[in-house]
PyMOL Python script that loads the backbone (N, CA, C, O; Angstrom):
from pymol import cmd

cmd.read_pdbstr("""\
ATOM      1  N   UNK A   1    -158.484-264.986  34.124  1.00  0.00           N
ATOM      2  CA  UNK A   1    -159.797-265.594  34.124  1.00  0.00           C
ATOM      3  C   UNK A   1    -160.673-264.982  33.031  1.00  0.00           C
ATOM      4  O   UNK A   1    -161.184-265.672  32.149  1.00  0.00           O
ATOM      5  N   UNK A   2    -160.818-263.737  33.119  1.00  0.00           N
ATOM      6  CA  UNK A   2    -161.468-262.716  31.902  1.00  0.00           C
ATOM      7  C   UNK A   2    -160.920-263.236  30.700  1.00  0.00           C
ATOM      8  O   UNK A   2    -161.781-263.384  29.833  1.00  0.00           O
ATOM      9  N   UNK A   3    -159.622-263.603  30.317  1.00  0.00           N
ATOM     10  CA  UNK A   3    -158.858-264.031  29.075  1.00  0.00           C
ATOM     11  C   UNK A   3    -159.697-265.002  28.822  1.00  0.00           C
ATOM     12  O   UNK A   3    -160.560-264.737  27.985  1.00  0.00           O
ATOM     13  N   UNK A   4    -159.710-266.254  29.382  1.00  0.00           N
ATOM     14  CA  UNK A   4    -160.498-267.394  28.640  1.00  0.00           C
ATOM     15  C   UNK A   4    -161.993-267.287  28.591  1.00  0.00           C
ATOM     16  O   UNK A   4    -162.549-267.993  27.750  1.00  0.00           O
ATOM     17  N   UNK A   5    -162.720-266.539  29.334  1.00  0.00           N
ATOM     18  CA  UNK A   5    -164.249-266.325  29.751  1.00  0.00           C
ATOM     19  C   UNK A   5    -164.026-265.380  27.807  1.00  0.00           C
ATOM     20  O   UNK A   5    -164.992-265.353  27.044  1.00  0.00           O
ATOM     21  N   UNK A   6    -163.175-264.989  27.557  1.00  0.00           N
ATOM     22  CA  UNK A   6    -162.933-263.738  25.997  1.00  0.00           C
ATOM     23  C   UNK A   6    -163.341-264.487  24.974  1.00  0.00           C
ATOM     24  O   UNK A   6    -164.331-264.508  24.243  1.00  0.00           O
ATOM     25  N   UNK A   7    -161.745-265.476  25.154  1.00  0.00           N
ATOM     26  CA  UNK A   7    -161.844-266.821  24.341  1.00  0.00           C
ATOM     27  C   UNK A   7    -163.133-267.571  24.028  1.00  0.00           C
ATOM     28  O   UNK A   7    -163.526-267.894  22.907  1.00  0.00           O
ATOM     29  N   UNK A   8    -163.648-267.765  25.042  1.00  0.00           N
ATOM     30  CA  UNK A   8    -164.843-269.135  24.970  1.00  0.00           C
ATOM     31  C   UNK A   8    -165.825-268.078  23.650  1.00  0.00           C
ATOM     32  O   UNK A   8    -165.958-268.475  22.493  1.00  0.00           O
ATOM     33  N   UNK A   9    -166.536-266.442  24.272  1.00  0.00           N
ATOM     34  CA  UNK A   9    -167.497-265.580  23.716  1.00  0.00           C
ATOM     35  C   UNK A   9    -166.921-265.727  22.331  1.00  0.00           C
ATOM     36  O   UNK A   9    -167.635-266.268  21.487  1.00  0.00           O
ATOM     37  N   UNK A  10    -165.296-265.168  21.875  1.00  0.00           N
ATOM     38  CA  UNK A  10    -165.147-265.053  20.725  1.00  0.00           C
ATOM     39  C   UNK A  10    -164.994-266.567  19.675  1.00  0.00           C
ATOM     40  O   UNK A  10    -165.066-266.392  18.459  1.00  0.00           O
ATOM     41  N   UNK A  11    -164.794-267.938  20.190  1.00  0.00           N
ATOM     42  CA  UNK A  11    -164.955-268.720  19.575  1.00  0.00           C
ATOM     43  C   UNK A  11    -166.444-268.729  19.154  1.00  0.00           C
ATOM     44  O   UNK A  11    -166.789-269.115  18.037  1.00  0.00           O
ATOM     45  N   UNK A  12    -167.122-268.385  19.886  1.00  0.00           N
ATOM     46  CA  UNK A  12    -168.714-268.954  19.847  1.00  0.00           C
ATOM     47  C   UNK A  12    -169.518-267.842  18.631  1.00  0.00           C
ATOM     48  O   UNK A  12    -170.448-268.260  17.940  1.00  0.00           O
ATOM     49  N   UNK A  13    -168.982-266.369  18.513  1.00  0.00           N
ATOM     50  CA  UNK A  13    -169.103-265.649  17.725  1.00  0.00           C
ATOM     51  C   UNK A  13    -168.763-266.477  16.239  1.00  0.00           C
ATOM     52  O   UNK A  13    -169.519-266.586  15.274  1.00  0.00           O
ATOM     53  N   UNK A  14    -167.702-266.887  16.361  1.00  0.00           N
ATOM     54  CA  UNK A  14    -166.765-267.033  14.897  1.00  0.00           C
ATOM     55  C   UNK A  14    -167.677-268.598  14.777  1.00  0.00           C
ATOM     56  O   UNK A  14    -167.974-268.851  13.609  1.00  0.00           O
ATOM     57  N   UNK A  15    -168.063-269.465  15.619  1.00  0.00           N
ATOM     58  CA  UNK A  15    -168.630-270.534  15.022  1.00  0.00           C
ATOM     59  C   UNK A  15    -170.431-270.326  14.706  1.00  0.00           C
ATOM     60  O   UNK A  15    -171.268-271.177  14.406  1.00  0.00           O
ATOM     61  N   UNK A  16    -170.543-269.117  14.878  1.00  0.00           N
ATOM     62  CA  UNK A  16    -171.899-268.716  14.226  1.00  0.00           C
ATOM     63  C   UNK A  16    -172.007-268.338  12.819  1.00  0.00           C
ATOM     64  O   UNK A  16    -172.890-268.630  12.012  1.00  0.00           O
ATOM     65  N   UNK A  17    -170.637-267.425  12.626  1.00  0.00           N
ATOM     66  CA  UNK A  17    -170.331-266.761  11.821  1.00  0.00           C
ATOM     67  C   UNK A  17    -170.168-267.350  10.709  1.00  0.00           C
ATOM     68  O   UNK A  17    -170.583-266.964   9.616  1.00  0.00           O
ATOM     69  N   UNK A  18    -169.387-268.576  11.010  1.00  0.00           N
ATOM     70  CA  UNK A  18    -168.852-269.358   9.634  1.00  0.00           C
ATOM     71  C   UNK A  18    -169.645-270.909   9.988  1.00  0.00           C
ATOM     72  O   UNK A  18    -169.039-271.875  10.451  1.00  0.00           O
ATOM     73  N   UNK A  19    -170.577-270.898   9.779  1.00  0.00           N
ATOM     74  CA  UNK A  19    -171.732-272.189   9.566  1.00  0.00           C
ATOM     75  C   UNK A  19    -171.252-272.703   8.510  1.00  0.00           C
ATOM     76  O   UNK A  19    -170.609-273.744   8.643  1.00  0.00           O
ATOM     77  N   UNK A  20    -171.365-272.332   7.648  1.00  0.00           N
ATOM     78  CA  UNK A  20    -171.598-272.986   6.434  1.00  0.00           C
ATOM     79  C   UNK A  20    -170.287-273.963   5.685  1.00  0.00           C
ATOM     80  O   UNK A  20    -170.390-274.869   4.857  1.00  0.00           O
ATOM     81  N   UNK A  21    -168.861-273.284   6.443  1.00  0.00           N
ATOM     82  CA  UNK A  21    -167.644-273.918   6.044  1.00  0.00           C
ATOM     83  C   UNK A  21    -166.946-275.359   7.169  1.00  0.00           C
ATOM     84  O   UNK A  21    -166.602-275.351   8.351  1.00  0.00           O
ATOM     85  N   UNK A  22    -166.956-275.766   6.783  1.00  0.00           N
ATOM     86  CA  UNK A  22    -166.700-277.317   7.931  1.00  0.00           C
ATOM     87  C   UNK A  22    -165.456-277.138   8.725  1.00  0.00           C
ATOM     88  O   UNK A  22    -165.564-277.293   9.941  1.00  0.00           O
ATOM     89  N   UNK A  23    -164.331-276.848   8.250  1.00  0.00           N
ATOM     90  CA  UNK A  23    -163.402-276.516   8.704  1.00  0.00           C
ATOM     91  C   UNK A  23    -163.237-275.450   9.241  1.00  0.00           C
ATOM     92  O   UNK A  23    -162.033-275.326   9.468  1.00  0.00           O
ATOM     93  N   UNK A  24    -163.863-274.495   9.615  1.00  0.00           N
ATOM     94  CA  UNK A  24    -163.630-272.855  10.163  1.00  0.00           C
ATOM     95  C   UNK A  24    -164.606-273.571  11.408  1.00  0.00           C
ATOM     96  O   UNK A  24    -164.341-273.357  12.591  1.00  0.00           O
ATOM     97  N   UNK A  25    -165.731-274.421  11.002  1.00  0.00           N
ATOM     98  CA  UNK A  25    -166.426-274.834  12.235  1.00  0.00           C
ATOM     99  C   UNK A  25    -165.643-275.285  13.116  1.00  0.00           C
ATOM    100  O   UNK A  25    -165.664-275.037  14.321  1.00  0.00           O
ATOM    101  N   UNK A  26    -164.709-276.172  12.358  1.00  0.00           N
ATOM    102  CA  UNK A  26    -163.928-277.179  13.468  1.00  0.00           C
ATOM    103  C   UNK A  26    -163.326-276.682  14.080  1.00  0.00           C
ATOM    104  O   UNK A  26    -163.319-277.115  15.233  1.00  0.00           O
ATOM    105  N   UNK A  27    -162.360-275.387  13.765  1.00  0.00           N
ATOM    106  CA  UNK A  27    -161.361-274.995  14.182  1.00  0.00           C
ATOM    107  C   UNK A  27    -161.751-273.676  15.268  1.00  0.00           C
ATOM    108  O   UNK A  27    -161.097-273.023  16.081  1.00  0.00           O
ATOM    109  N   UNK A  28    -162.849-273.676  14.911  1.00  0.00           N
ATOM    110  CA  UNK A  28    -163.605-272.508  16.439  1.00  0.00           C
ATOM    111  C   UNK A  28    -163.763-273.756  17.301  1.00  0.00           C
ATOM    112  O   UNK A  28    -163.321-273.564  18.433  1.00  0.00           O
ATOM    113  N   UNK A  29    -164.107-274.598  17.166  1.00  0.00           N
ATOM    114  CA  UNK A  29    -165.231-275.592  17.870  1.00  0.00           C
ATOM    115  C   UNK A  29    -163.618-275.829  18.793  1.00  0.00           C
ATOM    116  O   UNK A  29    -163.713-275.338  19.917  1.00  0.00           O
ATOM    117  N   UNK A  30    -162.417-276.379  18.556  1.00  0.00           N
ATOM    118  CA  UNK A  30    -160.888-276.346  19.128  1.00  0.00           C
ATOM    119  C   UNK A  30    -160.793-275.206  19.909  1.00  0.00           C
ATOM    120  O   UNK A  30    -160.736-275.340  21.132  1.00  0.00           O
ATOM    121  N   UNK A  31    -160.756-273.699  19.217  1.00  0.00           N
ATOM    122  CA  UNK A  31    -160.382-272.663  19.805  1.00  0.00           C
ATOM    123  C   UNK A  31    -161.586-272.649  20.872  1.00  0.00           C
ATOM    124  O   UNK A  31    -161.311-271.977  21.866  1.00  0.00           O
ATOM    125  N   UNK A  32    -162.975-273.297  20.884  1.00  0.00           N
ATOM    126  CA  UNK A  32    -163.608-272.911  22.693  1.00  0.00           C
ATOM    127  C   UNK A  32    -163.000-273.985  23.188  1.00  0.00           C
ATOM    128  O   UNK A  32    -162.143-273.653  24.007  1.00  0.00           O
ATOM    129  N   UNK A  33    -163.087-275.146  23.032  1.00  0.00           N
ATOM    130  CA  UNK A  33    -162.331-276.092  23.543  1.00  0.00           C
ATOM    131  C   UNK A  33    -161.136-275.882  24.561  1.00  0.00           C
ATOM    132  O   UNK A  33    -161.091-276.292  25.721  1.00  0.00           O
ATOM    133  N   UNK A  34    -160.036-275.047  23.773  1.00  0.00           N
ATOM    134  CA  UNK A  34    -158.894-274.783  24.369  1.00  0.00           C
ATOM    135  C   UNK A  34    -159.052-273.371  25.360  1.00  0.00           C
ATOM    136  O   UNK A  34    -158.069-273.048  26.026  1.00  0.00           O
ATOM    137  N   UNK A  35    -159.834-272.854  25.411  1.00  0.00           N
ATOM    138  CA  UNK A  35    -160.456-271.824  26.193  1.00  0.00           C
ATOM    139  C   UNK A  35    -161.100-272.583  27.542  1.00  0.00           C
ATOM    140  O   UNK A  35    -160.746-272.231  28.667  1.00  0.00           O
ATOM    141  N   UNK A  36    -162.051-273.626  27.338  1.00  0.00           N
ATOM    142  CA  UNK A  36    -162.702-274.247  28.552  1.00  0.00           C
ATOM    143  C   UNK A  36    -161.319-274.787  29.145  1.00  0.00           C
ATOM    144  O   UNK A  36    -161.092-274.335  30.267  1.00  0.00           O
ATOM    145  N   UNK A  37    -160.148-275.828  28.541  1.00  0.00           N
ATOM    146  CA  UNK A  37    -159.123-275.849  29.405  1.00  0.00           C
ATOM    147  C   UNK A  37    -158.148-275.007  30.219  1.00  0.00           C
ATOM    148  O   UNK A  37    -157.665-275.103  31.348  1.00  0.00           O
ATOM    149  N   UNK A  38    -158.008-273.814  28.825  1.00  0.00           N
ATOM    150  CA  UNK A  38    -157.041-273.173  29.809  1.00  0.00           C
ATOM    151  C   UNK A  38    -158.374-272.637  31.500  1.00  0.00           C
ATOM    152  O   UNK A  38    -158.267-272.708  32.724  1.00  0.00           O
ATOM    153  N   UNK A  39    -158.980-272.367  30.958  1.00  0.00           N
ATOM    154  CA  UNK A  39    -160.208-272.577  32.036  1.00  0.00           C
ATOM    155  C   UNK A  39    -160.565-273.146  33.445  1.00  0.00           C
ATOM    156  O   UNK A  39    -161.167-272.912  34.493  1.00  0.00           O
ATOM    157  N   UNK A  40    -159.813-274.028  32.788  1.00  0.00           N
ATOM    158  CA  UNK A  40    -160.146-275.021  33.777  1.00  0.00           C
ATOM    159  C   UNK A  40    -158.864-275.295  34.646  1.00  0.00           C
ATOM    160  O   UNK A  40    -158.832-275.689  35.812  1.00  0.00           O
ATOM    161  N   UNK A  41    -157.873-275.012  33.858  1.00  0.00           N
ATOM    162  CA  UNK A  41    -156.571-275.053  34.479  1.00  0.00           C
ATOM    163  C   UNK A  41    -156.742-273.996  35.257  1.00  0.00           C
ATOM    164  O   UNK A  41    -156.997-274.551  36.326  1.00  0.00           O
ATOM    165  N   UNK A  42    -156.768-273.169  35.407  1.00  0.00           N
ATOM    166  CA  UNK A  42    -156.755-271.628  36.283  1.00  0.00           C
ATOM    167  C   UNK A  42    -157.506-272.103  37.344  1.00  0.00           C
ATOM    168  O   UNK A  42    -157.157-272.114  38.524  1.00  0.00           O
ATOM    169  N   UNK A  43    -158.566-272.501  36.871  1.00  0.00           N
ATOM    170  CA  UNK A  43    -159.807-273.157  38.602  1.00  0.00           C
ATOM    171  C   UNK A  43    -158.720-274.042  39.356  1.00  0.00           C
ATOM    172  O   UNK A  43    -158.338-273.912  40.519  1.00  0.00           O
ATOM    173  N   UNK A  44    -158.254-275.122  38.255  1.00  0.00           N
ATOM    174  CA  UNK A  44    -157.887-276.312  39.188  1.00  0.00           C
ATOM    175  C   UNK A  44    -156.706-275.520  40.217  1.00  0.00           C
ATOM    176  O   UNK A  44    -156.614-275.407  41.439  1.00  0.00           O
ATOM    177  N   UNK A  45    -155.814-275.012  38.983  1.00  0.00           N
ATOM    178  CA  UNK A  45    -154.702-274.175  39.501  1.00  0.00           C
ATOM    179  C   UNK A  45    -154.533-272.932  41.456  1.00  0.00           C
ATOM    180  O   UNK A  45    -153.762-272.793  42.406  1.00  0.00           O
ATOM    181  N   UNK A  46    -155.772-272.433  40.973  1.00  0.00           N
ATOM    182  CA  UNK A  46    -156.430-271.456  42.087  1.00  0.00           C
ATOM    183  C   UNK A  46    -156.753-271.983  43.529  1.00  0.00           C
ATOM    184  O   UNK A  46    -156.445-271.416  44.577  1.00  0.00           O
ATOM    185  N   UNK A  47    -157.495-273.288  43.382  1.00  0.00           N
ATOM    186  CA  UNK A  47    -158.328-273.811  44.345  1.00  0.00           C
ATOM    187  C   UNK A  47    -157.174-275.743  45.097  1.00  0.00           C
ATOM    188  O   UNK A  47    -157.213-276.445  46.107  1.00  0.00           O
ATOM    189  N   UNK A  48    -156.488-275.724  43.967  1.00  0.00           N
ATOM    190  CA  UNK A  48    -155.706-276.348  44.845  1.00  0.00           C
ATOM    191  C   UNK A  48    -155.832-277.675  44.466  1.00  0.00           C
ATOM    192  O   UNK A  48    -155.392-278.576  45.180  1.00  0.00           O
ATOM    193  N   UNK A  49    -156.475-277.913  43.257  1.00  0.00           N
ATOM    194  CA  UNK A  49    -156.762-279.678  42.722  1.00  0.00           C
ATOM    195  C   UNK A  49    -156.396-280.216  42.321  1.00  0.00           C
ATOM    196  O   UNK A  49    -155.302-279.784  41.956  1.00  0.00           O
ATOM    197  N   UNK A  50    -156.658-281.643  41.867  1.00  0.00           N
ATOM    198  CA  UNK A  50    -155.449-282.410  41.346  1.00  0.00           C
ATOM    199  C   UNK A  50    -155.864-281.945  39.542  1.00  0.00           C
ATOM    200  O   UNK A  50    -156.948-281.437  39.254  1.00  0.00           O
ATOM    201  N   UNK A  51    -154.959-282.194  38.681  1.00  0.00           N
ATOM    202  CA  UNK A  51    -154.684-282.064  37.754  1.00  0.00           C
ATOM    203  C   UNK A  51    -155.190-283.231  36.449  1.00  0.00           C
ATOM    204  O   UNK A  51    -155.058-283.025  35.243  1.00  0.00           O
ATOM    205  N   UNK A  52    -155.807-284.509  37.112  1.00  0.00           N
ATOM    206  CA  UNK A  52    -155.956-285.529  36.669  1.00  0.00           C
ATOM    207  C   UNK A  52    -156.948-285.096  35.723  1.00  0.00           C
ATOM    208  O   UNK A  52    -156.673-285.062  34.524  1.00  0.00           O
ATOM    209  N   UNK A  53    -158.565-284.617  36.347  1.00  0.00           N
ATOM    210  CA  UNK A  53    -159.160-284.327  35.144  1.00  0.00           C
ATOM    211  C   UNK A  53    -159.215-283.176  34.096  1.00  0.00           C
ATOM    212  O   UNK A  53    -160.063-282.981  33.224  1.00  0.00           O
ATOM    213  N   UNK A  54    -158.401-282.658  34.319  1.00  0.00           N
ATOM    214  CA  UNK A  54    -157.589-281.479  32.959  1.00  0.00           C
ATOM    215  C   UNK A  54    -157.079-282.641  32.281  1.00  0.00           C
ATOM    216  O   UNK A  54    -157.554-282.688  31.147  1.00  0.00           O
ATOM    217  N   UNK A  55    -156.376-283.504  32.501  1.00  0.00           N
ATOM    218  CA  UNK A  55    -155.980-284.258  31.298  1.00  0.00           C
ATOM    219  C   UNK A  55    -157.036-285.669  30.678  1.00  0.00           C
ATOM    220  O   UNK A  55    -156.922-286.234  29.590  1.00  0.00           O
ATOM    221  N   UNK A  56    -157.841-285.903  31.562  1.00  0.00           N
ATOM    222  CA  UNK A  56    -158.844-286.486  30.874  1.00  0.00           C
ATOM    223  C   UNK A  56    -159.705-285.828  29.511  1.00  0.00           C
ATOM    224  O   UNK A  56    -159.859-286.269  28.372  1.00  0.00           O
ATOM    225  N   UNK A  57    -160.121-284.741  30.088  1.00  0.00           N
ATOM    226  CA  UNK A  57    -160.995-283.532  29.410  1.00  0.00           C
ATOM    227  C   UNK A  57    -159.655-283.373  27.693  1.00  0.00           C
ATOM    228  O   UNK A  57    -160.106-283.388  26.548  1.00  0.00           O
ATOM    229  N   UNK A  58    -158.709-283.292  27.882  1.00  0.00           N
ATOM    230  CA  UNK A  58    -157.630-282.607  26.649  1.00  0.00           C
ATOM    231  C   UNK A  58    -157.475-284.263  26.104  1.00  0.00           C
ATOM    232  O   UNK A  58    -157.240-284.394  24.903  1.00  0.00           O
ATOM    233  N   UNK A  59    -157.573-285.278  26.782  1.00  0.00           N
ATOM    234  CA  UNK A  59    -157.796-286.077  26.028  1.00  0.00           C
ATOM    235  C   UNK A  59    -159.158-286.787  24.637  1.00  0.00           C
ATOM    236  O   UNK A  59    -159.258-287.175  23.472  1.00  0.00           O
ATOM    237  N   UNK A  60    -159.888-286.552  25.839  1.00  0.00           N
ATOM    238  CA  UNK A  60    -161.259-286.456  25.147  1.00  0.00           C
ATOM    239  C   UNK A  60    -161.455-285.523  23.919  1.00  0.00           C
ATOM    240  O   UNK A  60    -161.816-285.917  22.810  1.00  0.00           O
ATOM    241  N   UNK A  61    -161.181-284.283  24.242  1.00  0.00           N
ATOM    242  CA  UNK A  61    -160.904-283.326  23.158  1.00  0.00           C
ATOM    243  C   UNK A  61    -160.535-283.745  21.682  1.00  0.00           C
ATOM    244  O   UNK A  61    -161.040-283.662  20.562  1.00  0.00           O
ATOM    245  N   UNK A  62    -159.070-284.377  22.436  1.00  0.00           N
ATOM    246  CA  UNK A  62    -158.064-284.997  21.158  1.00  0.00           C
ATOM    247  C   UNK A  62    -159.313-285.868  20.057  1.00  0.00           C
ATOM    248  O   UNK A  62    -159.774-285.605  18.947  1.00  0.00           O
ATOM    249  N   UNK A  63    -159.457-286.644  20.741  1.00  0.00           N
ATOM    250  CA  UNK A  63    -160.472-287.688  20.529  1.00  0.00           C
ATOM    251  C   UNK A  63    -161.399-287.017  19.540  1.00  0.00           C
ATOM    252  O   UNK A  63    -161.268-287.355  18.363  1.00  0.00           O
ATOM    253  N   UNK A  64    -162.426-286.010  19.879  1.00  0.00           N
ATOM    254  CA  UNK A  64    -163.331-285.084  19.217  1.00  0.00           C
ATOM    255  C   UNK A  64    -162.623-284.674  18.118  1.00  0.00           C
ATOM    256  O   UNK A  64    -163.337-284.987  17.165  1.00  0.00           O
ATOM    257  N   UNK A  65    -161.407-284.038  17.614  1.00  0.00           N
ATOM    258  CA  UNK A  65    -160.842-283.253  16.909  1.00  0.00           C
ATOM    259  C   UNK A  65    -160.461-284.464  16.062  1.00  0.00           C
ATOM    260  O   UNK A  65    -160.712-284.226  14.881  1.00  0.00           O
ATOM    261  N   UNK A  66    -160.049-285.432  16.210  1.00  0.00           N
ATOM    262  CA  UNK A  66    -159.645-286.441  15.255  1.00  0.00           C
ATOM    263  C   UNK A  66    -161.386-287.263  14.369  1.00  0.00           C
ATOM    264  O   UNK A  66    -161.507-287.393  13.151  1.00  0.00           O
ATOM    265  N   UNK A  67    -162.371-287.636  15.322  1.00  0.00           N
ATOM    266  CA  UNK A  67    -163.303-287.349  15.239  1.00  0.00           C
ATOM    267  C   UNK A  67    -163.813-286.325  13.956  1.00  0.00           C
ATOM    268  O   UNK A  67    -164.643-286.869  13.227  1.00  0.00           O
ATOM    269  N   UNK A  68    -163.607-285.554  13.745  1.00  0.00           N
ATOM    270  CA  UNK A  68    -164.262-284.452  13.077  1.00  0.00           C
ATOM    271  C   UNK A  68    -163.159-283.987  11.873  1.00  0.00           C
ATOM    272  O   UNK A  68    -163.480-283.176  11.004  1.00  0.00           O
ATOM    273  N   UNK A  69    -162.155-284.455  11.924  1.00  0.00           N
ATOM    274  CA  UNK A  69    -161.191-284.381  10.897  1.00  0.00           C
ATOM    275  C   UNK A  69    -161.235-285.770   9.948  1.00  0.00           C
ATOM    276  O   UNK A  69    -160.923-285.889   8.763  1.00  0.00           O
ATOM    277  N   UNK A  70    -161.624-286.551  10.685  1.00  0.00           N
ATOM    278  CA  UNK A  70    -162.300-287.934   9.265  1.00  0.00           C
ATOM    279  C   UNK A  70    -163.810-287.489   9.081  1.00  0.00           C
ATOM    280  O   UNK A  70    -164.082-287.228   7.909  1.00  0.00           O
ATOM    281  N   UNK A  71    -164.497-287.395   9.676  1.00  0.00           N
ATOM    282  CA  UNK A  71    -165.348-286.940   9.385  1.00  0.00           C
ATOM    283  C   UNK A  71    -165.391-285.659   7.827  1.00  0.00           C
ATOM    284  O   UNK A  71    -166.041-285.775   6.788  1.00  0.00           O
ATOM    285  N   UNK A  72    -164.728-284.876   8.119  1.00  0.00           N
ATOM    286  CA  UNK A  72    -164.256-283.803   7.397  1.00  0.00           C
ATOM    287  C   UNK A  72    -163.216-283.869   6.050  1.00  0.00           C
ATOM    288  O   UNK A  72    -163.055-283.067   5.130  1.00  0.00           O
ATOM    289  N   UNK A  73    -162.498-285.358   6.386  1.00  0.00           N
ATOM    290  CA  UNK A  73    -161.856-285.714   5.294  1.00  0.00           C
ATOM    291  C   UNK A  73    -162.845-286.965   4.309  1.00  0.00           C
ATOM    292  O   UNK A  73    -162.676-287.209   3.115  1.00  0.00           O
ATOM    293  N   UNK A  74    -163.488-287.369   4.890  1.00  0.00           N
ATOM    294  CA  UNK A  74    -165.076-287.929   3.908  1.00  0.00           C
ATOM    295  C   UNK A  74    -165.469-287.293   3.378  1.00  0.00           C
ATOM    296  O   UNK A  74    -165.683-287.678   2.228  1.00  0.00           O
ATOM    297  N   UNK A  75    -165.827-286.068   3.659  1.00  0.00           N
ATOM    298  CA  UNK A  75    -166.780-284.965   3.162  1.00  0.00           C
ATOM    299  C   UNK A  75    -165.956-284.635   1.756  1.00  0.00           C
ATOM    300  O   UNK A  75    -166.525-284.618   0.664  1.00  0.00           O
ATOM    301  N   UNK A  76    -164.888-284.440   1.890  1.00  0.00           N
ATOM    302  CA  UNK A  76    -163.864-283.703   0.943  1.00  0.00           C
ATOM    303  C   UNK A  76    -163.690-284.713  -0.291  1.00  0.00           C
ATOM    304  O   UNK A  76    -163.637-284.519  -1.505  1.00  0.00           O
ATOM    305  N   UNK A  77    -163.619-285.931   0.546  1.00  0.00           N
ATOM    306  CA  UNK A  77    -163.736-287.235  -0.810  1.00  0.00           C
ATOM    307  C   UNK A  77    -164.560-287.179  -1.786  1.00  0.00           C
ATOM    308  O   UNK A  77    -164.469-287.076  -3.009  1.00  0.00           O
ATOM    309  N   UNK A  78    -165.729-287.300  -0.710  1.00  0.00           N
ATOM    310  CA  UNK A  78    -167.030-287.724  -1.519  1.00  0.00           C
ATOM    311  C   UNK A  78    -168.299-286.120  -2.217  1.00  0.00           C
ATOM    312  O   UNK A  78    -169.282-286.009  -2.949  1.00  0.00           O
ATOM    313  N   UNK A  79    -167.576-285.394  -1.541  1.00  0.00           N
ATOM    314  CA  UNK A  79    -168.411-283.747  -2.422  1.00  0.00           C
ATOM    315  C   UNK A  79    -167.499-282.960  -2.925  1.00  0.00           C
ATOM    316  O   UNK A  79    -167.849-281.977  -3.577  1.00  0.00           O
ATOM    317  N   UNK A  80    -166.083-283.271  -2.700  1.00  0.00           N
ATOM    318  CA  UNK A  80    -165.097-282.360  -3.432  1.00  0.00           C
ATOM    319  C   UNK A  80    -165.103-281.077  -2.367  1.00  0.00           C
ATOM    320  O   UNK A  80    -164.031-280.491  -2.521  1.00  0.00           O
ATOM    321  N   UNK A  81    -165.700-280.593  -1.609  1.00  0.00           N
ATOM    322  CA  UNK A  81    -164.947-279.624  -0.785  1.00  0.00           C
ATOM    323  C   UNK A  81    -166.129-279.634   0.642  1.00  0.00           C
ATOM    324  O   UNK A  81    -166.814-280.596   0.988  1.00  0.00           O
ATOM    325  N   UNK A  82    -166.091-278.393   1.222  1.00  0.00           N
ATOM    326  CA  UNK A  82    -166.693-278.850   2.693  1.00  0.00           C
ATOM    327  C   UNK A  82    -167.883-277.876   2.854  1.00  0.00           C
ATOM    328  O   UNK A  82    -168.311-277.819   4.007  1.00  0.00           O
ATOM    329  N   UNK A  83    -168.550-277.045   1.884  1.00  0.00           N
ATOM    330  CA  UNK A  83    -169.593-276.593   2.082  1.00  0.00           C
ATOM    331  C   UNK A  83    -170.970-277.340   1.909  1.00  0.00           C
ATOM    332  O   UNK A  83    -171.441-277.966   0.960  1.00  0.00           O
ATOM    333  N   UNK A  84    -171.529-276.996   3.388  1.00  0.00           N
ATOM    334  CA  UNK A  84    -172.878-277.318   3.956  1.00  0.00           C
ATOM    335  C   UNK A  84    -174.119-277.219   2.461  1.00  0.00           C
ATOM    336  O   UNK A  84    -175.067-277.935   2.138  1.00  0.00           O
ATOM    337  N   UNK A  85    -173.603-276.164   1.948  1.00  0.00           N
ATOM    338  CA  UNK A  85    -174.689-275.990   0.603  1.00  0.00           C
ATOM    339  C   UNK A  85    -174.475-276.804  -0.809  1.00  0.00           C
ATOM    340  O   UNK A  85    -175.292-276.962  -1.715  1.00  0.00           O
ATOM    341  N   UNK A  86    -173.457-277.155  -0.737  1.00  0.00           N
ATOM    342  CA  UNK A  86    -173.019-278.139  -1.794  1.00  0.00           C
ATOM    343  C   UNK A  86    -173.908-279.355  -2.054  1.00  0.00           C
ATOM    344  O   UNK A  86    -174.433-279.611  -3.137  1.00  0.00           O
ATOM    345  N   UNK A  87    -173.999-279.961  -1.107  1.00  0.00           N
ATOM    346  CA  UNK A  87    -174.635-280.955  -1.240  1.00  0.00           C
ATOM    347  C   UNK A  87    -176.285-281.386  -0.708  1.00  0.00           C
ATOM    348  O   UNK A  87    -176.394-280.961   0.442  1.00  0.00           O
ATOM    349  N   UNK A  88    -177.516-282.041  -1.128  1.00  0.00           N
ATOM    350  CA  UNK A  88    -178.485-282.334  -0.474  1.00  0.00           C
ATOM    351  C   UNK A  88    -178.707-283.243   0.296  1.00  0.00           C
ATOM    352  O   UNK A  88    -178.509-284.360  -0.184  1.00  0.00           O
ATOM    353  N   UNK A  89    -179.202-283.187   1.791  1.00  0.00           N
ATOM    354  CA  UNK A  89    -179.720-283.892   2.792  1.00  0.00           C
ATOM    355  C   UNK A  89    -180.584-285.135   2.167  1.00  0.00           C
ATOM    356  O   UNK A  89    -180.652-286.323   2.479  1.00  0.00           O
ATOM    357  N   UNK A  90    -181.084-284.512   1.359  1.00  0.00           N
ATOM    358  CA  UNK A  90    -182.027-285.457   0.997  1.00  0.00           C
ATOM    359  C   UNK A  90    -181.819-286.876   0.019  1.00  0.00           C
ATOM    360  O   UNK A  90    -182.407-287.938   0.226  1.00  0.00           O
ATOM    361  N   UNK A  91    -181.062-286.679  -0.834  1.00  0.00           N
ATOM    362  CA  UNK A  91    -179.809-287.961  -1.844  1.00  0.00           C
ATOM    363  C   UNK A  91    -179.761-288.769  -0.796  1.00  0.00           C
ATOM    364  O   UNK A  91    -179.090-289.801  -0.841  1.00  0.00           O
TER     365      UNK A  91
END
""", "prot")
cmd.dss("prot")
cmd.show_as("cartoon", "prot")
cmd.util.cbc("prot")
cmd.orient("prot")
């Protein structure tokens, strides 16, 4: 339980840390992700539940991560790489 409660703190560190790069975002933003499941698996696991919405939730996820990888592959098109400072809000 302490393991993923680790996980969730140290993703959330590393997605403070690296703001500015799109992809280090994404890939913390996955690593809490996969922390709230294994998470959640241990509750469901512990207490005796069905399993159905652990796989809703890792679906949804999927969804987000694909989500944010076009997202992220636009970015790369159209500014040549994925820093936040590269480009202006305002254009």
């Amino acid at each position: 339980m302490f393991v993923s409660i680790f996980m969730y703190f140290f993703g959330l560190i590393v997605f403070c840390m690296k703001r500015k790069h799109l992809l280090l975002m994404l890939l913390s933003l996955e690593f809490i992700i996969l922390s709230l499941y294994f998470n959640m698996f241990i509750y469901f696991s512990f207490m005796n539940y069905e399993y159905y919405f652990s796989m809703i939730f890792l679906s949804m996820s999927v969804c987000e991560s694909a989500l944010g990888l076009s997202i992220l592959v636009s970015m790369i098109r159209t500014h040549g790489n994925d820093y936040f400072q590269t480009f202006n809000v305002l254009w």
